[in-house]
C-alpha positions, -999 to 999 in steps of 0.1 A, spaced: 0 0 0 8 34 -9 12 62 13 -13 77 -4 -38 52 0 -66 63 28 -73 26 34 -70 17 70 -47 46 83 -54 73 105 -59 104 91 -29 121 82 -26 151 103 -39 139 132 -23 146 167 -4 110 174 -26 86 194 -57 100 188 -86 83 168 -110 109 156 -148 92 146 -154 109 116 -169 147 112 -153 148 151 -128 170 161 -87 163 145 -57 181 153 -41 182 124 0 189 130 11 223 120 30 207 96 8 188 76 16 186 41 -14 197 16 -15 157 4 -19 144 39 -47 166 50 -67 161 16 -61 122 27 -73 126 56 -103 141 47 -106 113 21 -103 91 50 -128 102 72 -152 102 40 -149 67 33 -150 55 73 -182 73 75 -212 45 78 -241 71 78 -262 51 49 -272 87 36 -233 90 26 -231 55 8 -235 74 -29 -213 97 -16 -183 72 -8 -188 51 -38 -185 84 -60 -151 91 -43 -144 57 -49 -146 60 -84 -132 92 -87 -97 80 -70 -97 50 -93 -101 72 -123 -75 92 -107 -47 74 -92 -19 90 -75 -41 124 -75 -59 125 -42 -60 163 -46 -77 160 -81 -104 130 -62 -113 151 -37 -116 189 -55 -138 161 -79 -161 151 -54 -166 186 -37 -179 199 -71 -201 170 -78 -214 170 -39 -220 208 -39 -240 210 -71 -256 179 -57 -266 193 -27 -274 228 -44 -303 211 -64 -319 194 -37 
């Protein structure tokens, strides 16, 4: 596994020791690197089990296999798509 694979990590960024449920509280370190925030976030997407989110994580899904290696690209992805989601609800 990759580094920049979210799958069963914690998310990068958080305060060492700590094991934040997702949408809680994270103290990211100050020196968190761009990637390992945006794979953080990815991760606490994807450990969500809310069954609201389940079309939510499959879209990310897809959107980091049609992007490999491009967290950054995934995730700006899935904002758009959720937002304009979301707006038209």
């Amino acid at each position: 596994m990759s580094k920049d694979e979210p799958e069963s990590s914690p998310p990068a960024g958080a305060a060492p020791g700590s094991s934040p449920e997702p949408g809680g509280p994270a103290s990211p370190r100050p020196d968190a690197t761009l990637r390992e925030q945006v794979i953080g976030v990815i991760h606490d997407i994807l450990a969500d089990t809310c069954p609201e989110g389940a079309w939510a994580r499959r879209q990310l899904q897809e959107l980091l296999a049609a992007h490999p290696g491009e967290p950054e690209r995934a995730l700006l992805e899935h904002l758009i798509i959720t937002r304009r989601r979301t707006a038209g609800s």
